[in-house]
Structure formats: C-alpha cells, structure tokens
C-alpha positions in Angstrom: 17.5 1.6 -11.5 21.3 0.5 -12.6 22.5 1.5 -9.1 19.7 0.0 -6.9 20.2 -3.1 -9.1 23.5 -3.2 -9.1 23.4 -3.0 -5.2 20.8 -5.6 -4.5 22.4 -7.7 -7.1 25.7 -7.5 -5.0 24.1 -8.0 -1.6 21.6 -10.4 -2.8 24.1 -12.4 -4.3 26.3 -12.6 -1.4 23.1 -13.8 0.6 22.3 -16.5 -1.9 25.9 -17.8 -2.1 25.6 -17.9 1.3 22.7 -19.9 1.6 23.4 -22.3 -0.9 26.9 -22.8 0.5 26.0 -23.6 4.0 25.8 -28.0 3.2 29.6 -27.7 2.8 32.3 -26.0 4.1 34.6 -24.6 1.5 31.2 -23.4 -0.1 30.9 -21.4 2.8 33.9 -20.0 2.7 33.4 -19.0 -1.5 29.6 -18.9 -1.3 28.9 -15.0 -0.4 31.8 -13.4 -2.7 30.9 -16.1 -5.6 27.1 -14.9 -5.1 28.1 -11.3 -4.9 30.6 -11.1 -7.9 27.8 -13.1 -9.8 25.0 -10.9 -8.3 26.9 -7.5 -9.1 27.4 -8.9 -12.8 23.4 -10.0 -13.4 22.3 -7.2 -11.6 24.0 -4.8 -13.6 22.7 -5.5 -17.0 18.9 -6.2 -15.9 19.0 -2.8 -13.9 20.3 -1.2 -17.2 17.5 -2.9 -19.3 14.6 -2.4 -16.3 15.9 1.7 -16.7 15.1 1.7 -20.2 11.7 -0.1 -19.8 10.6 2.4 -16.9 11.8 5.3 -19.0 10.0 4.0 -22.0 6.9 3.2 -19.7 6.8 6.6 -18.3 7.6 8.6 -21.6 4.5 6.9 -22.9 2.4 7.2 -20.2 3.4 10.7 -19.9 2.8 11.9 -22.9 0.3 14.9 -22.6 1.4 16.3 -19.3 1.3 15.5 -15.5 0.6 12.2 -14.4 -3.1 11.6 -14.1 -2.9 8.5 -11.0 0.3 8.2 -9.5 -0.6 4.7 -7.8 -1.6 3.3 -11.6 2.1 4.2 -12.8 3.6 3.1 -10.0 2.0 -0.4 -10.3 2.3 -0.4 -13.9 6.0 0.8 -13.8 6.7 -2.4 -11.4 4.9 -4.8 -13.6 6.7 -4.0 -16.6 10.2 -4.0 -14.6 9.1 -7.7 -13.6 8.2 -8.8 -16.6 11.4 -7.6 -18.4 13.4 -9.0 -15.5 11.3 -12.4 -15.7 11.9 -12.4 -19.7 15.6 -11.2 -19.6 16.6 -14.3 -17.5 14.1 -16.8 -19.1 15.7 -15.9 -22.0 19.3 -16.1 -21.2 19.1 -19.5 -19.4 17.2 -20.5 -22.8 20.4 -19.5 -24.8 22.7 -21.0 -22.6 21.2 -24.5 -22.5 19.9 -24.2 -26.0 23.7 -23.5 -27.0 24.8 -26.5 -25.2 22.6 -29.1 -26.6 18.9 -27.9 -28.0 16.0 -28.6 -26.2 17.4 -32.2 -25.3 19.8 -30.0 -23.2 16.6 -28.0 -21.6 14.4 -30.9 -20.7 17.4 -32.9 -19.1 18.2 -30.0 -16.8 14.6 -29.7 -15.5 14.0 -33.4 -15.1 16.9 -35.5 -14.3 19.1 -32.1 -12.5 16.0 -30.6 -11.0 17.6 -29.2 -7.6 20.7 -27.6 -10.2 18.4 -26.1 -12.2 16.5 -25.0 -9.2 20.2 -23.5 -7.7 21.0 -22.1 -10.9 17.9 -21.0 -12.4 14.8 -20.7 -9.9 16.3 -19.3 -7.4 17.7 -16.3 -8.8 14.9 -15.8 -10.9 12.9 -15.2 -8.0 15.3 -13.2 -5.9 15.6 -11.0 -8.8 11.7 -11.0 -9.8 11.2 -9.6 -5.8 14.3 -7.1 -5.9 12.9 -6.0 -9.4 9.7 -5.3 -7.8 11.0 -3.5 -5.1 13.7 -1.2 -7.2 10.6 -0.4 -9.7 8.4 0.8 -6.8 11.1 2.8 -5.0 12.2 4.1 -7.9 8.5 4.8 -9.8 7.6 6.4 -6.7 10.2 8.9 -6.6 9.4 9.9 -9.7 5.4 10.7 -8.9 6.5 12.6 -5.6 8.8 15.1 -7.2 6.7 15.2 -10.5 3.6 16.1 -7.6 5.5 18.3 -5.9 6.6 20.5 -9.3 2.8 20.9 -10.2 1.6 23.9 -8.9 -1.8 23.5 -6.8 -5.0 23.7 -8.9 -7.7 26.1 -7.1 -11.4 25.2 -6.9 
C-alpha cells in the first residue's frame, strides 16, 4: 500500500501541479515537481496509514480461516482505505486552519477563498479518495488471488 501510494502520490502530484499551473507561466515551470515533492510527501503517510487499516481489516475478517467471498473483502477493504484516506486529510486540513485561527479561520477559507480552498483542499482530496480506491482494490485483490490459489480444491 506504502509503495503504490507513494507512487501515485508522486505522479499524481506532478499531474496536479501541472494542471493547476497551466494559467501562469512560472507555475508551469514549478507546477509538476512542486505537485510531485508534495504528492510523494502526502502519499507516503496515507499509504502507511491505508496499510494498517487493510491489515487490520483483513486480520479481522479473517479470523477463522480462508476467506468466505473474495468480492465482499475486496469492496470492503476499499471502503475502509477511503474512508481513512477521506478522514486522514479532513482531519489534517482541520488542524492546520484550526491552528491558524479557530473555526473563524475554517469558515473564511471556504467562503471568502473558495477556489484556494478548492486548490488546496478539494482537489487533492479527491485525487487521493480515487487513487485510494484504486491502490485498495489492486492491492485487496492480490491478496484474495494468492490466498485462493494456496487453498487446496474442495471435492464434492
């Protein structure tokens, strides 16, 4: 999970810089290594903390054996990545404006510096939500393959 975040969050980043550099020309130029050093270091961290959430999930849900339904743990695996992911930047964009002024601070950047909180906040909150989604399931997946291919074949 820490490498396929940690990748996505590099080239991810570099697209996003990318994108939102395009209106000016030094942006351009900064854009895709600003977004991939700050991809690489968010990515990182919330592929760490989506590895510990997938191992809890499946330790639980593996509990007495083989897995039952390999398409409920996959789905379930990917909804709790997102939701960590979703909570994990909620929350550190809620201590970072909280630290700066309380909630005055929090209601002035989503009202008065909407499309800065939307750079800043909303957009990486959904790139990382989608690559979240797609690490889980890739990596979820792999897991229920080569657990189904270590059980041997029940006979009728």
């Amino acid at each position: 999970m820490a490498l396929w975040a940690l990748g996505l969050g590099l080239g991810l980043g570099a697209a996003y810089g990318t994108l939102i550099g395009i209106p000016s020309v030094i942006f351009v130029i900064f854009g895709p290594p600003l977004g991939a050093m700050y991809g690489a270091i968010a990515g990182l961290p919330l592929g760490l903390l989506e590895g510990v959430v997938l191992g809890a999930l499946t330790v639980l849900t593996h509990r007495g054996g083989a897995p039952g339904d390999s398409l409920r743990y996959r789905r379930t695996a990917q909804l709790a990545c997102v939701v960590a992911c979703m909570l994990a930047v909620v929350s550190f964009w809620g201590i970072e404006l909280w630290r700066v002024g309380g909630w005055a601070s929090v209601r002035v950047a989503f009202t008065r510096d909407l499309l800065e909180a939307f750079i800043l906040v909303v957009g990486p909150l959904v790139i990382a939500t989608v690559a979240t989604w797609f690490v889980a399931r890739r990596v979820a997946g792999q897991y229920a393959r080569e657990t189904a291919a270590r059980l041997p074949l029940e006979e009728t």
